[in-house]
C-alpha positions as a printed NumPy array, in Angstrom:
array([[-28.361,   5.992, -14.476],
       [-27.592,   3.108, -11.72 ],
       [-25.267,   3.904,  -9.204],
       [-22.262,   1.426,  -9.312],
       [-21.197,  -0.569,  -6.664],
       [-17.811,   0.527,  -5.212],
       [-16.001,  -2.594,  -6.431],
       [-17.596,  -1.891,  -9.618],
       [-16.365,   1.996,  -9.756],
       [-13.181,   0.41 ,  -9.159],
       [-12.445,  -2.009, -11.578],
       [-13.899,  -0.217, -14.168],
       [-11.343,   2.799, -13.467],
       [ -8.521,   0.247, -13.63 ],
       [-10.113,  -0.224, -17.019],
       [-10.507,   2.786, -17.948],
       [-13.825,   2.297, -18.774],
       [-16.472,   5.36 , -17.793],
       [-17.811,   5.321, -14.024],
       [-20.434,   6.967, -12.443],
       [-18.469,   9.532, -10.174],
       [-14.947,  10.135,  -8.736],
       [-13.954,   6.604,  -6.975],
       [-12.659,   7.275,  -3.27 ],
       [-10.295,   4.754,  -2.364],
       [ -6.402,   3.173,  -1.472],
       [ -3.638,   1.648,  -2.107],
       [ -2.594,   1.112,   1.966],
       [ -4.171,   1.485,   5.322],
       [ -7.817,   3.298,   5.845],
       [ -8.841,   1.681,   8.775],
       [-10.512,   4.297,  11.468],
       [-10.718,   4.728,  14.96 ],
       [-14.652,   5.364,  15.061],
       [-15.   ,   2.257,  13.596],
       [-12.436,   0.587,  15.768],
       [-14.348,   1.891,  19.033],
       [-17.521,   0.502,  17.829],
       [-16.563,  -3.161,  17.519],
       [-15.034,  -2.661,  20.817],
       [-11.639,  -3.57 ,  19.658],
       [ -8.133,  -2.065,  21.293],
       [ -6.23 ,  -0.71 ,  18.526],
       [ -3.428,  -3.083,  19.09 ],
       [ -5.428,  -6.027,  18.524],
       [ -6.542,  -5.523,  15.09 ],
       [ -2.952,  -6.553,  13.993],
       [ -2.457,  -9.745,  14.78 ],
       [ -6.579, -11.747,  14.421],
       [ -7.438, -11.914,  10.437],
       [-11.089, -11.437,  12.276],
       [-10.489,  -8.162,  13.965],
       [ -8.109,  -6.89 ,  11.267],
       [-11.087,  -7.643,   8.534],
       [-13.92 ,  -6.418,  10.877],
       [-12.481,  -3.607,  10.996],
       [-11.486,  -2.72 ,   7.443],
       [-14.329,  -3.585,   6.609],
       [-16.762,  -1.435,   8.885],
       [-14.262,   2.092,   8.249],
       [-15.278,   1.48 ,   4.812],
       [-19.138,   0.75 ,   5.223],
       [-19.253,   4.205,   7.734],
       [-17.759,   6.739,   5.56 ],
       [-18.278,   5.406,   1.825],
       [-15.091,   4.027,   0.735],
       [-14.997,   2.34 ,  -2.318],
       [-12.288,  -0.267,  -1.278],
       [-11.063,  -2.649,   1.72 ],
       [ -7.423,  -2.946,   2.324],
       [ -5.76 ,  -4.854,   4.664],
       [ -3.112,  -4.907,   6.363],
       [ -2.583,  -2.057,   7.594],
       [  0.903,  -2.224,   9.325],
       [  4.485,  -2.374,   7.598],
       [  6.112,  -4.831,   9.978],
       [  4.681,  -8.306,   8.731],
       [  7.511,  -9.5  ,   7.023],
       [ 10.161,  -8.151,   9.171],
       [  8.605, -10.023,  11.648],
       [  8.776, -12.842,   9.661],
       [ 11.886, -12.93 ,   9.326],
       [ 13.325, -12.651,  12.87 ],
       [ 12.684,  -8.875,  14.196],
       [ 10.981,  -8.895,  17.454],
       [  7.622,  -6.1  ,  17.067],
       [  6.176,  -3.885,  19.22 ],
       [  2.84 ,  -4.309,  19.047],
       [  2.148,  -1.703,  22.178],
       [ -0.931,  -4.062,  23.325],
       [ -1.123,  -2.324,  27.026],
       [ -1.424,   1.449,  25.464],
       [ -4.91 ,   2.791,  25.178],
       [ -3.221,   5.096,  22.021],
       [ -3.5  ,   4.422,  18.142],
       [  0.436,   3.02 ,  17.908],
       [  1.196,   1.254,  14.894],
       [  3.859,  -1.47 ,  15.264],
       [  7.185,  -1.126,  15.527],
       [ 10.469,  -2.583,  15.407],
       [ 12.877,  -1.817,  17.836],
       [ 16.059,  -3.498,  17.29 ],
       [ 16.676,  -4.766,  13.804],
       [ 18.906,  -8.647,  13.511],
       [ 20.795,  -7.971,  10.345],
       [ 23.375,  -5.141,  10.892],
       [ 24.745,  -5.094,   7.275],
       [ 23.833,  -5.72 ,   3.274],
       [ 25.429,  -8.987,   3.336],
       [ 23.325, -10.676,   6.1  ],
       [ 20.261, -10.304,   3.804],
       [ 18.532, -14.06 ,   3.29 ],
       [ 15.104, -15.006,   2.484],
       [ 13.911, -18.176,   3.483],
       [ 12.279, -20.433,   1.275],
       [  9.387, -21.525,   3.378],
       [  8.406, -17.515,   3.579],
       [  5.008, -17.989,   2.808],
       [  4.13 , -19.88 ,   6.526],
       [  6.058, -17.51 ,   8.591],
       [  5.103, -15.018,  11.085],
       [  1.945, -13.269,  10.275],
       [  1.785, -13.924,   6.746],
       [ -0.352, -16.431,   6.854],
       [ -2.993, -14.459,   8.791],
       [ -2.259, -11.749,   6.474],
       [ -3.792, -14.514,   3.477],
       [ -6.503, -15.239,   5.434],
       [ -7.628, -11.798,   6.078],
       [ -7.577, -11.191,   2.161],
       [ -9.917, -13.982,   1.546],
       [-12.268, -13.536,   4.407],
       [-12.404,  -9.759,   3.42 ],
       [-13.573, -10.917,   0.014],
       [-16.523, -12.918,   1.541],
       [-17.435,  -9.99 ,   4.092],
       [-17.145,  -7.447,   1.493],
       [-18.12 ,  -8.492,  -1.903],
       [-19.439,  -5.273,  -3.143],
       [-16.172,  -3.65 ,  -2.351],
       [-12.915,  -3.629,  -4.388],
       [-10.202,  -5.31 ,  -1.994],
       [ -6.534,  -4.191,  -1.759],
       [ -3.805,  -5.566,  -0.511],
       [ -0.083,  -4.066,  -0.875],
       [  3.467,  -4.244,  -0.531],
       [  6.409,  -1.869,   0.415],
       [  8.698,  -1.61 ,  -2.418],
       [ 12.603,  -3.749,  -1.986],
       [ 14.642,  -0.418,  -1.151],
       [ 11.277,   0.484,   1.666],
       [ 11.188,  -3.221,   2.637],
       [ 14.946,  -3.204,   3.508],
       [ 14.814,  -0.497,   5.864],
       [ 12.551,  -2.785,   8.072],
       [ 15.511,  -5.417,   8.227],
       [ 18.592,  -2.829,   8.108],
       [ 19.117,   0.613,   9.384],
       [ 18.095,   3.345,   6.418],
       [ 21.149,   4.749,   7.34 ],
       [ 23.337,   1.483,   6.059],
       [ 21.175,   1.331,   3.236],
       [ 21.847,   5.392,   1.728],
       [ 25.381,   4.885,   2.482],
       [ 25.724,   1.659,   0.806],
       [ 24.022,   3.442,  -2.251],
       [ 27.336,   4.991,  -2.983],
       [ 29.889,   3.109,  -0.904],
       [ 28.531,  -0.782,  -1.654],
       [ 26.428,  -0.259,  -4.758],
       [ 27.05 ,  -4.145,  -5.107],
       [ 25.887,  -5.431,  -1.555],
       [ 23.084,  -2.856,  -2.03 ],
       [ 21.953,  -4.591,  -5.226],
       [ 22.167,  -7.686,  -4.007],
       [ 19.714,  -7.097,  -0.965],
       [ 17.063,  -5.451,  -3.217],
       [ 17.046,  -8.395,  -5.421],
       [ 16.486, -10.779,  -2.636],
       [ 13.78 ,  -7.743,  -1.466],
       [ 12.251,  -8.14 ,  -4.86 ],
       [ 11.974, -11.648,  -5.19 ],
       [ 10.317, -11.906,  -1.509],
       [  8.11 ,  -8.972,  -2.639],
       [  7.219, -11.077,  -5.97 ],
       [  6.538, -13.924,  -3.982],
       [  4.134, -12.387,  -1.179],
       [  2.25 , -10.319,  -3.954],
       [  1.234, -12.971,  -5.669],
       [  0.072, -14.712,  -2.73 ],
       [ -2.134, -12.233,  -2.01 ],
       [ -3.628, -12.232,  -5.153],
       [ -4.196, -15.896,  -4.88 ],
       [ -5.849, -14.88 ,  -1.766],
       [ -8.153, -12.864,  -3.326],
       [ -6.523,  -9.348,  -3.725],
       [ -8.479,  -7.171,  -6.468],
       [ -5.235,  -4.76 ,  -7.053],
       [ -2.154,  -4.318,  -5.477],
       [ -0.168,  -1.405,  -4.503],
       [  3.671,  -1.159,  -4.698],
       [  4.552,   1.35 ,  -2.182],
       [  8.823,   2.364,  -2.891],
       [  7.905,   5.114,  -0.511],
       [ 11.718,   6.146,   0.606],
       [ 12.361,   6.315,  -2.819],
       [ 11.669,  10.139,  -3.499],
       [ 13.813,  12.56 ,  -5.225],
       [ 14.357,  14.244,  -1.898],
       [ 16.149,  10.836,  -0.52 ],
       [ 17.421,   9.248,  -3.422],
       [ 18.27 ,  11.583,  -6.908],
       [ 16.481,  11.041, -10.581],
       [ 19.6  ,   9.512, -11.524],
       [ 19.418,   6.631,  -8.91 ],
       [ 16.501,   6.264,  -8.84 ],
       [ 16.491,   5.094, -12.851],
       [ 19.701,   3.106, -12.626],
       [ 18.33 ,   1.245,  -9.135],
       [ 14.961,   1.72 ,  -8.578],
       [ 13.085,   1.967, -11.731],
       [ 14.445,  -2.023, -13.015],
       [ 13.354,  -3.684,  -9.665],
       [  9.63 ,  -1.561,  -9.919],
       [  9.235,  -2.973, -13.575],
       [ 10.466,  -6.59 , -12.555],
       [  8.042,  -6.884,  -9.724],
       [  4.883,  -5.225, -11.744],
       [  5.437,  -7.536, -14.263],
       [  5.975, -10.684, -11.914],
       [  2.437,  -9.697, -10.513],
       [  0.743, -10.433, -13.904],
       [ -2.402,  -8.929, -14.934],
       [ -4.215,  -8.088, -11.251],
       [ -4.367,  -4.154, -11.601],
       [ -1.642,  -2.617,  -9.861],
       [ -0.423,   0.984,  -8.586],
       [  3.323,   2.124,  -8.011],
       [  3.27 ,   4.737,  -4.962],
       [  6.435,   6.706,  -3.999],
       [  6.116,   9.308,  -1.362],
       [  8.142,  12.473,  -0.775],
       [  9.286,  14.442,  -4.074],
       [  8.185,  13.085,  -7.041],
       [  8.573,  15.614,  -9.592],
       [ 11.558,  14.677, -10.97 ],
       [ 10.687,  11.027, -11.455],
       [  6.716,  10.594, -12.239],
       [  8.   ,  10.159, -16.208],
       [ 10.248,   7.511, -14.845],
       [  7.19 ,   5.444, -12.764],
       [  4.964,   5.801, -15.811],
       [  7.216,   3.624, -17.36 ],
       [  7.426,   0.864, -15.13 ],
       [  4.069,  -1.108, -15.766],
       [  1.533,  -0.097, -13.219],
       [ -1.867,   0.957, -14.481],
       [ -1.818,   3.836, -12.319],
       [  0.394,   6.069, -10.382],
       [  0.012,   7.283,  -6.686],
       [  1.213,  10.356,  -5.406],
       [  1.759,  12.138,  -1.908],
       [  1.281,  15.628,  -1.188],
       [  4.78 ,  16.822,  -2.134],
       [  3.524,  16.155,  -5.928],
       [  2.506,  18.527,  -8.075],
       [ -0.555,  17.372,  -9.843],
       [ -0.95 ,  19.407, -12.793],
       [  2.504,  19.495, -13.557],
       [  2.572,  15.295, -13.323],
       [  0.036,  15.272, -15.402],
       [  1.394,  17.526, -18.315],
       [  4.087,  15.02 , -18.047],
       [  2.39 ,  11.812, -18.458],
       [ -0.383,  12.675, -20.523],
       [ -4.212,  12.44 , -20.24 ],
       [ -4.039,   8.645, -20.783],
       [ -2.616,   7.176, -17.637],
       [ -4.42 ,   6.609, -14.95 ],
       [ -3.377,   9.44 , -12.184],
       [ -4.401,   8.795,  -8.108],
       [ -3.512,  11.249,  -5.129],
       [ -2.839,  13.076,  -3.029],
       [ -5.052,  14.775,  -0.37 ],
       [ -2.587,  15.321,   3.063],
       [ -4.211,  12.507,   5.478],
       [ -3.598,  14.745,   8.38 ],
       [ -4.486,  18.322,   7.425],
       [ -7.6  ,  17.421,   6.275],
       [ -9.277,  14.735,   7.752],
       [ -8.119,  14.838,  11.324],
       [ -6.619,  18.411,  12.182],
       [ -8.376,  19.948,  14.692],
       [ -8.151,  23.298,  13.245],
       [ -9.506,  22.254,   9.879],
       [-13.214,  23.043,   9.218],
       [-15.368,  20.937,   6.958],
       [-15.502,  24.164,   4.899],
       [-11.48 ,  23.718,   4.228],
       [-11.748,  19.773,   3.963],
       [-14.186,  20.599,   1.571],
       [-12.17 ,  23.202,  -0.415],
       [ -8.902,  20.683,   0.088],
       [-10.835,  18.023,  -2.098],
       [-11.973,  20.292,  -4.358],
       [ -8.491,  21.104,  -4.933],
       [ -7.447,  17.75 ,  -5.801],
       [ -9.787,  16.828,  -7.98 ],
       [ -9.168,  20.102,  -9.799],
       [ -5.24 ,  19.014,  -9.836],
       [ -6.431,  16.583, -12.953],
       [ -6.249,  13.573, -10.825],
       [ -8.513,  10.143, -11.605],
       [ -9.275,   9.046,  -7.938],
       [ -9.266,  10.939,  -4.516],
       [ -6.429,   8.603,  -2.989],
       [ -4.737,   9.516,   0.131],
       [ -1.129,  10.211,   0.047],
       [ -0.629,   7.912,   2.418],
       [ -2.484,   5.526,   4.949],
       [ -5.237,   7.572,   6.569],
       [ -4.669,   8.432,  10.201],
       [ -7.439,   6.663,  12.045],
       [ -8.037,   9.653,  14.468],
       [-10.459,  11.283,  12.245],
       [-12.937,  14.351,  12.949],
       [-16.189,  12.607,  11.847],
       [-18.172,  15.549,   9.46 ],
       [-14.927,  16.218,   7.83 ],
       [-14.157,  12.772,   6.429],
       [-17.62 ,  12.533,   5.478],
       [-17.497,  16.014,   3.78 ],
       [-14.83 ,  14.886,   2.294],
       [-15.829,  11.509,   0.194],
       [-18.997,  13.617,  -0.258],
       [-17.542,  15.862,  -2.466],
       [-15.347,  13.577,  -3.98 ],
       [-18.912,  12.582,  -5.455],
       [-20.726,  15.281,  -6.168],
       [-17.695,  17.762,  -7.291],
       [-15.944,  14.426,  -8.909],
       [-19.104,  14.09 , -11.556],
       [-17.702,  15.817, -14.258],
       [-15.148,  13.226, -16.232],
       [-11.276,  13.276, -15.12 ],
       [ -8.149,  12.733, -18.26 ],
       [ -8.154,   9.148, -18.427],
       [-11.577,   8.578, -16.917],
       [-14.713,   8.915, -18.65 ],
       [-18.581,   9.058, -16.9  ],
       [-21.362,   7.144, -17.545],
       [-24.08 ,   9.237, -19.677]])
């Protein structure tokens, strides 16, 4: 049997058509620090040169056997965009991922997108890096992503204002994630004009241990399905971090051909849930395994092992991989994502 290529394993899972092993991928961020170091780059920098930020996608994927490139890698692009002053710590010698200090809009009803969106900030460099990935990396699946309108908010207004408002100014709240959604629409489909393979929609503060079942239908679950749909037929994932328990019936509903789950999930109970049919992608813990100094391969072995035997069709982080990684255990790891990942998952099949 020939051994797929890893954009090959992954478009073929989005089809549910038979692959030859467990694919070993993401939905967000799994750049790494090794790889980093050997291009010579300060962490800082990758953020802000298409080059650097592809360079080193690319390369993290190439050293450890990733199946997929994914850029970008940090949340603040369209904040930025849209008036918030980042820190982009370019003096620190650390791994610091962006941040935004002080945030301009102080309530729901300062919310505005602007119409020429598209050509501000970094999101142009963000377009670029999406098509030069796909000419640097053509064997590899490329991902791109976006945070989901009630996630993306809480770069432009306090997360406080925004679970307050859930009860206290339903209406305002509304309002904002509809002008969240529409900007959301709007970038993800650059980025698949850019070249994007799939797209992730990552509603991470959206768990049942922030927001209840019952919100999270009524608020959440309309915007997820308007957005998935507005992205058209590019594969796509819906991720929500946290506690998902309660809700992974609800996000099998919205449109996505697969589902992404953190570590707070239960596997084998989601997948009772949703059935052997629906394409199922989580949830090893990004720290614990990969980069704890404590853990031995032996247990980032076992971890993986655990996973896949949690019924799910893809090892997929359950979040962005922390690019401070001990070296044998990610390798151990997307090892035996391969060799223990032979046997067929629920909704994926192997090649004979």
């Amino acid at each position: 049997m020939a051994e797929l290529t890893p954009k090959e394993r992954v478009m073929r899972t989005f089809r549910k058509e038979p692959v030859d092993t467990m694919p070993f991928f993401s939905g967000y961020g799994m750049v790494l620090k090794p790889a980093v170091d050997e291009l010579g780059y300060r962490f800082a920098s990758v953020h802000t040169d298409a080059e650097k930020l592809v360079k080193s996608a690319v390369l993290s994927s190439k050293m450890y056997g990733f199946d997929s490139v994914v850029v970008p890698y940090d949340m603040c692009v369209e904040s930025e965009a849209l008036g918030n002053t980042i820190s982009l710590y370019e003096d620190s010698e650390d791994i610091l991922y962006p941040t935004i200090p002080n945030k301009i809009w102080q309530g729901l009803e300062e919310v505005e997108i602007p119409d020429n969106l598209l050509e501000l900030g970094r999101i142009p460099m963000v377009m670029e890096a999406i098509a030069m990935a796909k000419k640097e990396a053509p064997e590899h699946a490329i991902g791109a992503w976006q945070l989901g309108p009630f996630t993306l908010a809480g770069q432009f207004i306090e997360l406080g204002v925004m679970l307050k408002g859930v009860f206290k100014q339903k209406k305002l709240v509304e309002a904002a994630l509809d002008k969240m959604s529409d900007m959301i629409i709007k970038i993800g489909n650059a980025q698949i004009a850019a070249g994007a393979d799939y797209l992730t929609l990552r509603e991470m503060g959206t768990g049942s241990d922030l927001l209840s079942p019952r919100t999270w239908k009524t608020m959440i679950m309309p915007r997820m399905k308007r957005i998935l749909e507005a992205w058209g037929n590019v594969p796509k994932v819906l991720h929500i971090c946290g506690a998902t328990d309660l809700i992974i019936e609800m996000m099998a509903e919205c449109g996505a051909d697969a589902l992404s789950v953190d570590i707070k999930n239960t596997l084998l109970e989601s997948r009772k849930k949703i059935g052997d049919d629906k394409l199922l992608f989580g949830n090893f813990d990004v720290f614990a395994l990969p980069c704890k100094e404590e853990t031995t391969v032996e247990e980032a072995i076992a971890g993986i092992k655990t996973n896949i035997d949690g019924s799910v069709d893809a090892v997929w982080p359950g979040c962005d991989l922390w690019p401070d990684i001990k070296e044998e255990n990610m390798r151990a790891i997307v090892k035996t994502a391969r060799e223990y990942g032979s046997k067929a998952s629920p909704a994926l099949g192997r090649l004979s």
